[in-house]
C-alpha positions as CSV (number, residue, x, y, z in Angstrom):
1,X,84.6,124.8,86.2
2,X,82.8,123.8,89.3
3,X,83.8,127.2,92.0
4,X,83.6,124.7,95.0
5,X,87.1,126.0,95.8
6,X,89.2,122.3,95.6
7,X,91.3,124.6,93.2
8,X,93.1,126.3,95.8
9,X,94.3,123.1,97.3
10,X,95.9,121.8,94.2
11,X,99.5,121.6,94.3
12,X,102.5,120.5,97.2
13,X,102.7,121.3,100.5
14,X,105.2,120.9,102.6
15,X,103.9,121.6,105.8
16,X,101.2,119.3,105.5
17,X,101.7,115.1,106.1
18,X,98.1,114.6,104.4
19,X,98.5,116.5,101.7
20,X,101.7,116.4,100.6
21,X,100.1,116.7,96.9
22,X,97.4,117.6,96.0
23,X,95.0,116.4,92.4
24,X,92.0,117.6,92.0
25,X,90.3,116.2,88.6
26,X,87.5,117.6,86.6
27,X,85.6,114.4,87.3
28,X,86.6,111.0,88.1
29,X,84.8,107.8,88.3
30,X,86.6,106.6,91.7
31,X,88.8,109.0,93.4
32,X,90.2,105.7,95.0
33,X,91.0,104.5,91.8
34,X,92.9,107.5,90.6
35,X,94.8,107.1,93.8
36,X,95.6,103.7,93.6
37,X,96.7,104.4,89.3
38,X,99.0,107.4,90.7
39,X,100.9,104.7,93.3
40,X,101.3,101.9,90.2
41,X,102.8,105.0,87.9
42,X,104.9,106.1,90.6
43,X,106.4,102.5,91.6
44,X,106.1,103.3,94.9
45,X,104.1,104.8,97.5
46,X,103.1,108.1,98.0
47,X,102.4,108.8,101.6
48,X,100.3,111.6,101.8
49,X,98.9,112.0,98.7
50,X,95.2,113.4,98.1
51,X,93.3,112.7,95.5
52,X,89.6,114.7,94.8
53,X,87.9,115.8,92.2
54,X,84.8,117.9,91.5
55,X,82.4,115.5,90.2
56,X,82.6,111.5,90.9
57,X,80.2,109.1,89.3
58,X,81.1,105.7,90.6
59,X,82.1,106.1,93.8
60,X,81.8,102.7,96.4
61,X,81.5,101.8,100.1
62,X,82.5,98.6,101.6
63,X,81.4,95.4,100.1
64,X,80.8,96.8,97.1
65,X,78.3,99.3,97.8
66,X,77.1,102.5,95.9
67,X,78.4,106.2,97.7
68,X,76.4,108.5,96.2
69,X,77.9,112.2,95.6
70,X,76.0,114.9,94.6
71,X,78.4,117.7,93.0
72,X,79.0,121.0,94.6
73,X,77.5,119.5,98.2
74,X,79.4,116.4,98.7
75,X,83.3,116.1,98.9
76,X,85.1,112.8,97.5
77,X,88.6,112.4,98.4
78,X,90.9,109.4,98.8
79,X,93.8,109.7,100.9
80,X,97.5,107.5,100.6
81,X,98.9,106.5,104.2
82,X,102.5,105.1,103.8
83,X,103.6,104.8,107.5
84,X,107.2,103.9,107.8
85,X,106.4,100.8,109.8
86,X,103.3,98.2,109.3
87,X,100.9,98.6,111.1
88,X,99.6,95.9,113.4
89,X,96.1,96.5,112.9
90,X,96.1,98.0,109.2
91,X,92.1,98.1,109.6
92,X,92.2,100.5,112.1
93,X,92.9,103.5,109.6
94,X,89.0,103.5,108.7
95,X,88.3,104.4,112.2
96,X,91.1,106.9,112.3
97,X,89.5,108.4,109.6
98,X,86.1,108.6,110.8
99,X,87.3,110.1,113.6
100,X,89.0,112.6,111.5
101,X,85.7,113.4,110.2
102,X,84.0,114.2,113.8
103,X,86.7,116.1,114.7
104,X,86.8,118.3,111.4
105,X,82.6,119.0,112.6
106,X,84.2,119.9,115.9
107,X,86.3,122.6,114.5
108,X,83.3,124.5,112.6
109,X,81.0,124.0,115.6
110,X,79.5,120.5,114.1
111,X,79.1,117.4,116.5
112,X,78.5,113.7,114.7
113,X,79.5,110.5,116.2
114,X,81.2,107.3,114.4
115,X,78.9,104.3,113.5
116,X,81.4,101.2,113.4
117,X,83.1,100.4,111.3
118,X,82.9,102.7,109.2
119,X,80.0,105.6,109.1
120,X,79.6,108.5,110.4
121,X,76.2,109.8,111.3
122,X,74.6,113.0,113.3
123,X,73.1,112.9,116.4
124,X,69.6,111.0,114.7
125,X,71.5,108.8,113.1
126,X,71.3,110.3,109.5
127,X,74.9,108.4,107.9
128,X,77.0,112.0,107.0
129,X,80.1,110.5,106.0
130,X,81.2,106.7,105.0
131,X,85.2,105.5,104.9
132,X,86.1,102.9,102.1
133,X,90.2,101.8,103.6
134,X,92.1,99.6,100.8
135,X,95.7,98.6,101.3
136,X,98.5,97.8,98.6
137,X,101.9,96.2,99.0
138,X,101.5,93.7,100.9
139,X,99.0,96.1,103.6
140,X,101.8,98.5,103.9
141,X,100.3,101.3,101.9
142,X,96.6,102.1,102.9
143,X,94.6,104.4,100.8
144,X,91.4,105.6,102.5
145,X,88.4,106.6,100.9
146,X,86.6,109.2,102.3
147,X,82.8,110.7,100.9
148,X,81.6,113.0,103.1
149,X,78.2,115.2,102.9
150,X,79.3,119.1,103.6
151,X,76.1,120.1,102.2
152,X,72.5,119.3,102.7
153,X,71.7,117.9,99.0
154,X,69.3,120.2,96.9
155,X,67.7,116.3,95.1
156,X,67.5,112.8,97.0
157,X,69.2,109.9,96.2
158,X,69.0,107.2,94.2
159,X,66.5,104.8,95.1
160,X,68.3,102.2,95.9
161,X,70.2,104.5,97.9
162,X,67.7,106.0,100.2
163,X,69.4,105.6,103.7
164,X,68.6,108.6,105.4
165,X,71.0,111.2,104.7
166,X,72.3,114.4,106.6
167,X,75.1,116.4,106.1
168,X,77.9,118.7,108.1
169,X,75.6,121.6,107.4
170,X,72.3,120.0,109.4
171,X,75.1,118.9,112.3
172,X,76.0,122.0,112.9
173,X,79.3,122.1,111.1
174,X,79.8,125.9,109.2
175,X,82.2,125.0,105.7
176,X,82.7,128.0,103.6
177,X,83.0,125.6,100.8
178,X,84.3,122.1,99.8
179,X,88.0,123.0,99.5
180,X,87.4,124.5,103.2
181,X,85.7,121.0,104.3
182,X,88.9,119.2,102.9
183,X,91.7,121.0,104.4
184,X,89.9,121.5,107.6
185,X,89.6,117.4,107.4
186,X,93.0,116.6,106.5
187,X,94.5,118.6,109.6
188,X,91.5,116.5,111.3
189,X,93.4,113.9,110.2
190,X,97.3,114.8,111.0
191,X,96.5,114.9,114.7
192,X,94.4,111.8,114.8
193,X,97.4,109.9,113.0
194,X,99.9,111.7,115.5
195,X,97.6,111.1,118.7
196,X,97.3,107.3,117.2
197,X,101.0,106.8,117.1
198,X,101.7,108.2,120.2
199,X,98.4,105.9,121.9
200,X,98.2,103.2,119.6
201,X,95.3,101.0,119.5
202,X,93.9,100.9,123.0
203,X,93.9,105.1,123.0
204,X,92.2,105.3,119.6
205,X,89.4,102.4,121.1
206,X,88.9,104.9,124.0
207,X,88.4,107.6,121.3
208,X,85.7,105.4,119.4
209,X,84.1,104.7,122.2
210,X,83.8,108.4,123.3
211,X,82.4,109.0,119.9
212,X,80.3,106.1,119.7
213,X,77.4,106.8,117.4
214,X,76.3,103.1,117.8
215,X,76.1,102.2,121.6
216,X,72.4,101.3,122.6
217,X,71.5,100.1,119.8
218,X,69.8,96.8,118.7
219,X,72.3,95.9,116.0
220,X,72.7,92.0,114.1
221,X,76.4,91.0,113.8
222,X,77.4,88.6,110.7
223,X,80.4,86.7,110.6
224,X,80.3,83.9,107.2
225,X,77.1,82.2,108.3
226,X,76.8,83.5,112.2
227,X,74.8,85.6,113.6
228,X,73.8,87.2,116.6
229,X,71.8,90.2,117.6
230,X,71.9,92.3,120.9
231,X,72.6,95.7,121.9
232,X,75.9,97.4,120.3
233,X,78.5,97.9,123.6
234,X,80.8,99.7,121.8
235,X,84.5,98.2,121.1
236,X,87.2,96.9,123.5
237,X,90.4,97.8,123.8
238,X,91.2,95.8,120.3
239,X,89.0,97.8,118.0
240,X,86.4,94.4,118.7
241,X,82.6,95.1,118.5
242,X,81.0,94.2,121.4
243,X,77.3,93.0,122.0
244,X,75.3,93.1,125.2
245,X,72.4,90.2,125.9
246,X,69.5,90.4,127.3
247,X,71.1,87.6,130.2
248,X,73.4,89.9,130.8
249,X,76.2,88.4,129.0
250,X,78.8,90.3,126.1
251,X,80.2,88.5,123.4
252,X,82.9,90.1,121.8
253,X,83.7,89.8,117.5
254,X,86.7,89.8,115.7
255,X,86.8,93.6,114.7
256,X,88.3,92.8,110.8
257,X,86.1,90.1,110.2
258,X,82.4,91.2,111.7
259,X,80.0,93.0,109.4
260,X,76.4,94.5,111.2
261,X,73.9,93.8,108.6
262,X,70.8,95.3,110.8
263,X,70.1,98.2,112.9
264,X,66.8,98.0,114.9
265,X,65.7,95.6,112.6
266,X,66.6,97.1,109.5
267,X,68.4,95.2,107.1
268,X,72.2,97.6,105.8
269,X,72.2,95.7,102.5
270,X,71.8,98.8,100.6
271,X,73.5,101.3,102.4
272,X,76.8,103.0,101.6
């Protein structure tokens, strides 16, 4: 067995709203999937259930794209979210859990920054962490998909896979191990889901914006056929990206239905 300590997570806990229970799997093609099989079984949802695993060998981003997660550096988890109400903006969990990520650096003396929608990279930009946020029942249960980089990798990825990579470690951030990384990540993520219920959506769009990994950049926004390219101006008080133009001008894009295929002028089609 893998000593990457996930072992000593396994199990209930009460004191815990993320991490109510706890699986951790030999290996797993899709952590998401497990999660996802474990609500069917149950009928129901299971708010705060955590699913991980020491090895996974299929993981995805958004659209379809490859995560890649070397074992014993890089920690796969998804996480089940059944709030007791809808949310309005059911989206809006992937960038409550990026934030969870940049504040879980914060607490082992890290600092990264959030790269909407759904990245998070260090301070040159190297992509640490990527969020994959699903819903079932009718977008009342949401199970986020986190793959995070504790470790710097010992081998490079894939090479269709080679966006630069960094890790927790080069940002600063000082795990013990990955079963440290995860429970310092799902307390990351109690308070950002208590601070979010208490702020709601224009509070957690001041909180992306304060961790904006993004703003400055030249970025190209897709929506279907559209396009547009500008500087990135962060989000407005609707989670809605926001581009600067050279006139002057901002234009402002529906936040669950924008994609940004380029950064400086280089195409995301094979990132994570």
């Amino acid at each position: 067995m893998i000593d990457d300590g996930l072992e000593r997570l396994a199990g209930t806990h009460s004191d815990r709203r993320f991490g109510r229970a706890i699986e951790v799997h030999a290996t797993a093609t899709s952590t998401q999937d497990l999660a996802k099989h474990a609500i069917l079984a149950a009928g129901s949802a299971r708010d705060g259930l955590v699913v991980t695993t020491h090895e996974q060998t299929g993981g995805r981003g958004t659209r379809g794209r490859r995560w890649w997660s070397p074992v014993g550096v890089s920690l796969a988890v998804s996480i089940v979210a059944a709030p007791s109400r809808p949310l309005a903006r059911p989206a809006c969990v992937t960038q409550l859990a990026a934030l969870a990520v940049v504040r879980a650096a914060a607490l082992r003396g890290g600092a990264v920054r959030v790269r909407w929608p759904n990245d998070v990279v260090d301070g040159n930009g190297a992509k640490i962490a990527g969020v994959l946020a699903e819903t079932m029942d009718g977008a009342r249960t949401h199970v986020i998909g986190i793959g995070l980089n504790v470790f710097d990798p010992s081998t490079t990825p894939p090479e269709p896979l080679r966006e630069r990579a960094g890790s927790m470690q080069s940002a600063g951030a000082a795990f013990r191990d990955l079963g440290d990384a995860l429970d310092v990540l799902l307390r990351a993520l109690d308070v950002e889901w208590d601070e979010f219920e208490h702020g709601g959506i224009t509070a957690l769009a001041g909180r992306m914006n304060a961790n904006d990994g993004l703003r400055g950049r030249e970025v190209e926004l897709a929506r279907g056929q559209q396009r547009s390219v500008g500087t990135f101006w962060g989000v407005d008080e609707d989670l809605a990206p926001r581009l600067l133009h050279a006139d002057g001008s901002i234009t402002t894009w529906p936040a669950e239905h924008a994609e940004v295929v380029a950064i400086d002028g280089v195409p995301r089609d094979r990132r994570g």
